[in-house]
C-alpha positions in Angstrom: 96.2 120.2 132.6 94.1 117.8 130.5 96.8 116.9 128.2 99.6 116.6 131.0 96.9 114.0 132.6 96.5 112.3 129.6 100.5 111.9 128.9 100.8 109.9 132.8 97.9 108.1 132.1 99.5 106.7 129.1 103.2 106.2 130.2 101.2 104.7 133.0 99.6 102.4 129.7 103.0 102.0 128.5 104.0 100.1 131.7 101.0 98.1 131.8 101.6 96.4 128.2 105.3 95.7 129.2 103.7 93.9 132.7 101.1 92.1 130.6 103.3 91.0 127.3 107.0 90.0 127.4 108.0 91.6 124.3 108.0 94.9 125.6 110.0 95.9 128.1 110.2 99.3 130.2 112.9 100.4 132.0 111.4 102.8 134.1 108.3 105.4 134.5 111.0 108.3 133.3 111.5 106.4 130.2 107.6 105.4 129.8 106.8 109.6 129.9 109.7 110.0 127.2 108.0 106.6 125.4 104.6 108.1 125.3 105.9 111.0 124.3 107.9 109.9 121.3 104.4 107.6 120.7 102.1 110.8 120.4 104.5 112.4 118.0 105.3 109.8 115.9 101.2 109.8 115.3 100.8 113.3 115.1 103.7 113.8 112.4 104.4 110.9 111.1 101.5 108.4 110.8 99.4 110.6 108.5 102.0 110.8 105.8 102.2 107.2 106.0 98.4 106.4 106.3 98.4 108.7 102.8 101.5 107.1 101.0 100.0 103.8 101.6 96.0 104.4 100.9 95.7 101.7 98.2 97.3 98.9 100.1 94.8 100.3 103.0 91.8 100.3 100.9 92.9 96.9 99.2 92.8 95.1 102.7 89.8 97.6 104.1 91.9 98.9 106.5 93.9 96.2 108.0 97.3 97.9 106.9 96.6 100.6 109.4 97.4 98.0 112.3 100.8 97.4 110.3 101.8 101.1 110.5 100.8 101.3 114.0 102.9 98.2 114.6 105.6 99.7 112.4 105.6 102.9 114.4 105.4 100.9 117.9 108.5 99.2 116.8 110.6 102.3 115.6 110.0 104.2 118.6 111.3 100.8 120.9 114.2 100.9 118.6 115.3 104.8 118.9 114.8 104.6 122.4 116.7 103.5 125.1 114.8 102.3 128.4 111.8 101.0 125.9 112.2 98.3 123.5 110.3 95.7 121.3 111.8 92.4 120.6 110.3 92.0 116.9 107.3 93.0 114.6 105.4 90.9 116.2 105.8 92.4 119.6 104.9 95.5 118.0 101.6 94.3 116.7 100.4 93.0 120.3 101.7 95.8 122.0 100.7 98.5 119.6 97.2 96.8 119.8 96.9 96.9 123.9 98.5 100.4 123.8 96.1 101.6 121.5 93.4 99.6 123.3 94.2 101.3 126.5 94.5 104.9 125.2 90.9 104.5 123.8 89.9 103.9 127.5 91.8 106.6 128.9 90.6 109.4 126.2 87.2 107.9 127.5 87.8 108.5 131.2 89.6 111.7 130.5 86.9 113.7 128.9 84.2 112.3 131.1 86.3 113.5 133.7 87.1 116.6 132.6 83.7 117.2 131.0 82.5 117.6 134.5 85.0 119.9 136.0 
């Protein structure tokens, strides 16, 4: 239940960052859920190998490079997906950045929430 919670909460995220920047753009909650999805595994399976094939360049700028990969990542799900897209790198960046910013907040609420039940 906790994960299926987490996945709206985040498509719901999704739609936010496409409300409060222009660069994304959301078709439609359907496509946010299949959006979020593609997000979660795109970190799960491929942002690791990527955080490992790049550790000197990350170490080098003390970790700045991560915000490139999630911005990279951001931008290749908007491209293999149709109802989300992301007009450029720089999109990415921003929206990667409130995306991430809002699934830190909603991990938060979610375990308090289901720390309690």
């Amino acid at each position: 239940m906790k994960i299926i919670v987490r996945w709206m909460l985040l498509a719901a995220a999704l739609l936010l960052v496409a409300q409060l920047y222009p660069g994304v753009r959301v078709a439609s909650f359907g496509a946010a859920l299949i959006a979020a999805f593609v997000l979660g595994l795109l970190n799960t399976l491929v942002r690791p190998l990527l955080v490992l094939l790049t550790l000197p360049v990350t170490l080098i700028t003390l970790g700045l490079f991560l915000f490139v990969i999630n911005a990279l990542l951001f931008w290749w799900a908007g491209s293999i997906l149709a109802g989300f897209h992301v007009t450029g790198f720089a999109a990415a960046l921003i929206g990667s950045l409130l995306y991430s910013a809002c699934g830190m907040v909603i991990d938060a609420a979610v375990e308090q929430f289901f720390s309690r039940a």
